[in-house]
Structure formats: C-alpha cells, structure tokens
N, C-alpha and C positions, 0 to 999 in steps of 0.2 A: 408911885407904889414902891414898896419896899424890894430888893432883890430877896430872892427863894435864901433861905437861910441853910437851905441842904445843900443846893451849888456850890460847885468852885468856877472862880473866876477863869482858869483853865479849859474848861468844860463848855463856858459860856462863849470863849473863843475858838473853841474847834466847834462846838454847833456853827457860829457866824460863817468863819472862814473855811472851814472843815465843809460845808456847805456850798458855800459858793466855787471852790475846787470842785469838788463832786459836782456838782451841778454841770459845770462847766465841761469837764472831760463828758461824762454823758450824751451836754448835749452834741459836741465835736463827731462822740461814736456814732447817734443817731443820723447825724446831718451824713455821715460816711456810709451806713446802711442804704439812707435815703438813694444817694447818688449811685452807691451800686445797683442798687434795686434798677434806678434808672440808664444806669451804662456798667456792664459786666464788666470792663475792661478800665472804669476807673480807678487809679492807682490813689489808694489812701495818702491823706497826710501825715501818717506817722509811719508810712508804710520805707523801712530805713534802709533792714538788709532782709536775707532770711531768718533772722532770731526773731526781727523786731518788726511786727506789720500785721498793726491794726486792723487790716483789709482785708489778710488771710483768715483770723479770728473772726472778724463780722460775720465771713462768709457761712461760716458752719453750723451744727444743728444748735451747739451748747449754748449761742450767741442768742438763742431764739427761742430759751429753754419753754414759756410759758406760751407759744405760740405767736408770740409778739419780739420785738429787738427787749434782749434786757433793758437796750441802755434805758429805756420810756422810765422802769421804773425807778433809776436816778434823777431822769428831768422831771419828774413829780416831786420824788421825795427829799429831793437835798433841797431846794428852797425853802421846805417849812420847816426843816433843821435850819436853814441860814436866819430865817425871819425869826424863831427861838431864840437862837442867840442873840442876836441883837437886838431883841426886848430884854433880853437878863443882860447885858451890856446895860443897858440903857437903864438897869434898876427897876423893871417889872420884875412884877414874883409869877412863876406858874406854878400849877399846883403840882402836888405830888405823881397823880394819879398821869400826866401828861408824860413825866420824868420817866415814869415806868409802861407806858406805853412806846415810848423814845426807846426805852431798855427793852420790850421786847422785840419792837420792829427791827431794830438796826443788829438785835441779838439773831433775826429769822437770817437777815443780810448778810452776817459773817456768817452763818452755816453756808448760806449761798454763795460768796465770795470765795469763802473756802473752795466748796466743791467746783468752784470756776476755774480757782487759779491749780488747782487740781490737775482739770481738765486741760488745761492751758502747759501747763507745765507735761505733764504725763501721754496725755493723750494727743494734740494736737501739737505739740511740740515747738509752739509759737506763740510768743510775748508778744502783748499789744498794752505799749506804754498809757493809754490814756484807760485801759483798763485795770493795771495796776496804781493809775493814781487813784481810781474808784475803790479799790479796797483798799489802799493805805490810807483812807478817808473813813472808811465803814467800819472797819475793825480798831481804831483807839476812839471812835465816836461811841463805838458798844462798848468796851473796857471801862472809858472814863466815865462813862454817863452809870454802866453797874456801881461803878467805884462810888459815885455819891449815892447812889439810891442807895447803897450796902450802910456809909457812914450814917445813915439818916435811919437807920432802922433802929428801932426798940430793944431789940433782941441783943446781947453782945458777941452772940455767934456769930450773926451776920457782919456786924461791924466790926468783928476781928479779918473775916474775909477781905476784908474793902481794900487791905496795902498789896492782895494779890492782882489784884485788876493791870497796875503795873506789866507785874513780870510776864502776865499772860500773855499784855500784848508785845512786850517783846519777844519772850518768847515767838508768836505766831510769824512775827517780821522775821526772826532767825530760822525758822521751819523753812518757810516759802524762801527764803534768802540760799537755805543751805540747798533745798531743792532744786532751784533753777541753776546754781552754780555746779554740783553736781551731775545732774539730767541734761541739761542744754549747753554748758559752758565747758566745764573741764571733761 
C-alpha cells in the first residue's frame, strides 16, 4: 500500500519509537506499583534522591487518578501508537479518520499529562523520571500528529495553523522546564 499522503515521515517515527519509549516507561511505573502494592517498603528503581523517585509518586492519590495506576493507560495505548508507526514506516496508508482519533486521544493525554506534571511539580513536589519520559512522549506525539491532520485540511485556516504545532510544543517543554527549575530546583 501506498504510505498516508497527509503524514510526515517524522510523525511516522515518533508513533514507532515515541511508542515503544512510552510504552516501556509505563510498563517500568506499573511493574513498581505492582511491587509496592506487594512490599511498602520497596525502594523504586528510579527512586535516585528526594527530587527524583518514582516510588514517592506511585504512591499517591494523582498516580491512581482514574481508580486504577495511570501507568495501565500507557501500557495499552503506546503499543498501537508503536504498531501505527511502523505500518506508515513500512508504506501502509491509514486513514484519515484514525489520524484524527490519534489527535484526539493523545490531545485528551496532554490535558492529562499536563495536570500530572502539574501535580507532580506543584503539589507533590516530586519528579519521577520514568513519568516525565511518558509526557515527553505524549505531548509532540499530539502536537505532530495535530500538525499533519491541520496540513491535510481543506480549509486554509486550518492549514495556516499547522507550523504552530511546533512552537507549542516547545513551548509546553519550556513551561514544565521553567517550572520544575523554579519550584524544585532553584
């Protein structure tokens, strides 16, 4: 099959690999969950200093916003982003309507991620690396994947939008960036 002629090759590589990172931090959070769940007293693997421990985060309500470990809903959803990508690798087309379901799930994800690292930053006052590789993952996954469904629109208002996608998400990395150095560091 022909690759999607609305993708960029960029896009097709952060689904892939963008995926299987996600995925992977996820499952790391879960398997850490698991074992606290079964020994209070085990000490996470990324658990480094007081800034940085994954263990302390697992433990609290935010970790567990939906009554379940968030991480569950990464170890679902970054594999069919990884298996995405590398069908449009591989020169499969998907359709439209997929791209824009990708755009809104992963757009629900940076609202969520957002109000994590929020949390994370403001409230709990503890960074947990394998959590921010989960939204340095989710947030240019929704940027880039807007950015082509924008270019691929009819409309030339939309597709004048599409070169914001960018700076937004730099922009968000510089927020959360300024944040944690601010709040936690300096």
């Amino acid at each position: 099959m022909k690759t999607s002629n609305f993708t960029s090759k960029p896009l097709h590589w952060l689904l892939a690999f963008g995926g299987i990172v996600g995925w992977f931090s996820s499952f790391i959070l879960t398997v850490d969950k698991i074992k606290l769940l079964e020994n209070p007293d085990y000490i996470s693997s990324c658990n480094v200093n007081k800034l940085l421990a994954c263990g302390n985060v697992v433990k609290t309500a935010q970790a567990s916003y939906f009554g379940f470990p968030n991480s569950i809903i990464g170890v679902s959803s970054f594999p069919i982003l990884a298996v995405i990508g590398f069908l449009l690798i591989m020169g499969f087309s998907v359709p439209k309507w997929m791209i824009g379901i990708i755009t809104l799930a992963s757009g629900a994800a940076t609202v969520f991620v957002s109000w994590l690292s929020y949390q994370s930053i403001f409230v709990i006052g503890i960074l947990c690396p394998y959590c921010i590789v989960v939204w340095g993952m989710t947030v240019p996954i929704f940027f880039l994947t807007l950015r082509d469904l924008l270019r691929s629109s009819k409309r030339s208002f939309f597709r004048n939008l599409a070169p914001l996608a960018g700076y937004l998400t730099l922009s968000w990395f510089l927020v959360v960036g300024a944040a944690i150095y601010f709040e936690l560091i300096f």
